[in-house]
C-alpha positions, -999 to +999 in steps of 0.1 A: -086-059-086-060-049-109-057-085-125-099-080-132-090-045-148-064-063-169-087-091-180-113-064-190-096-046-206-080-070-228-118-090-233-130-059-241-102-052-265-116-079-287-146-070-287-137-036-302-118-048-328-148-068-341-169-039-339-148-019-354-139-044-386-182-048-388-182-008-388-155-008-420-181-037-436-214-022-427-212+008-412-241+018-387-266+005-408-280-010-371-287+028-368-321+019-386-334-007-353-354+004-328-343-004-291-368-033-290-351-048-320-316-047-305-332-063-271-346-089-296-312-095-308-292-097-277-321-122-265-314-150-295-278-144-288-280-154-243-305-181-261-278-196-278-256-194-255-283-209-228-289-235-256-256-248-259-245-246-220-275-273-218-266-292-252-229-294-247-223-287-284-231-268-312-241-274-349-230-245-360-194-233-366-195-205-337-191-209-300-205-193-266-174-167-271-187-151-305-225-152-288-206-133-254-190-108-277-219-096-292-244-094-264-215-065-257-212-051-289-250-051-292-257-033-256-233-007-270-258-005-297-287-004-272-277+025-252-261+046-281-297+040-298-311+047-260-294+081-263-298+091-302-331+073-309-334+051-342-326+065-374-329+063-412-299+071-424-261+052-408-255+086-396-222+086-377-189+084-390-162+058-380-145+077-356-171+092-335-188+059-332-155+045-316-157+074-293-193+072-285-179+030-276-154+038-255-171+062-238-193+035-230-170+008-222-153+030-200-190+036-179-197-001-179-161-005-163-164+019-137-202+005-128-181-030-125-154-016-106-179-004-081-200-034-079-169-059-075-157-035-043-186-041-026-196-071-041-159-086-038-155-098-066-183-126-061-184-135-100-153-154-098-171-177-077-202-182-100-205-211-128-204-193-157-240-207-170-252-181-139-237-154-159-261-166-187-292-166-169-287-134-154-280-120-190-315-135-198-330-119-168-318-093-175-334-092-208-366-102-202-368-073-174-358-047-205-384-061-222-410-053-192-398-022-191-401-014-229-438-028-228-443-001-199-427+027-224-397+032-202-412+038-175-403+018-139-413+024-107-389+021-087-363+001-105-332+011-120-340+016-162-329+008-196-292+018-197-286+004-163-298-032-171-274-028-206-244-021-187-249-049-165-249-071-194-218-057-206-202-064-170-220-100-170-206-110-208-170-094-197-168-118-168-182-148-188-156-141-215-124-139-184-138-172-168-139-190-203-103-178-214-092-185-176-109-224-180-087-223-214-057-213-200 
């Protein structure tokens, strides 16, 4: 397990230093989206992906990787705006966002650390395209439960279906640097 942790941590190491550079251009102008337009977002994004797993190649000067990077940046964006609720105004300053990111990278790891215990480690075994669909699923089961206002019955909600994305992406971007290796 502590080879997964290393790979984590250095996919998700990437991914923070994108989020961080797009804070320095934009700052959290994303503040202004509802939940339901970051689930929007993260859906073209697992599209794309889907798309070009099926097409073999893409038209556009950006591969799967930038598409997995996102989906993780943009569930960190889903559950901070899950917590704070939209706003008008980018509202928090550099440095508390990054806090507010690692404080969630760091509950999506431990939710994977969990999982791959009992689970042992079963995602190495998958095709990488699996992690895809399971992304989309994923997706289309946060959009349910935003049609039902939040509200599930007996399923697990919002923020959990987020962080499994997070752990989904994580393990798409380790197999893909592993098949590059």
């Amino acid at each position: 397990m502590g080879r997964t942790s290393e790979q984590y941590d250095r996919a998700v190491g990437k991914c923070r230093e994108i989020f961080e550079k797009k804070m320095k251009d934009y700052g959290t102008a994303w503040r202004i989206l509802r939940s339901s337009s970051l689930t929007d977002q993260l859906y073209i994004k697992a599209k794309r992906i889907r798309s070009l797993e099926e097409k073999g190649f893409s038209k556009v000067d950006e591969g799967v990787v930038s598409e997995y990077i996102g989906i993780i940046n943009y569930s960190i964006m889903a559950l901070v705006q899950l917590e704070k609720g939209y706003t008008e105004e980018s509202d928090l300053e550099q440095s508390e966002m990054m806090r507010i990111y690692e404080e969630y990278v760091a509950k999506a790891k431990s939710l994977m650390e969990n999982k791959n215990h009992d689970y042992d480690e079963a995602w190495r075994e998958m095709r990488t395209s699996s992690l895809t669909d399971m992304i989309l699923q994923k997706l289309l089961r946060i959009r349910q439960i935003e049609e039902n206002e939040g509200k599930t019955l007996i399923s697990e909600g919002l923020d959990a279906n987020y962080l499994d994305m997070i752990n989904y992406a994580v393990f798409a971007l380790i197999q893909l640097e592993e098949a590059n290796a």
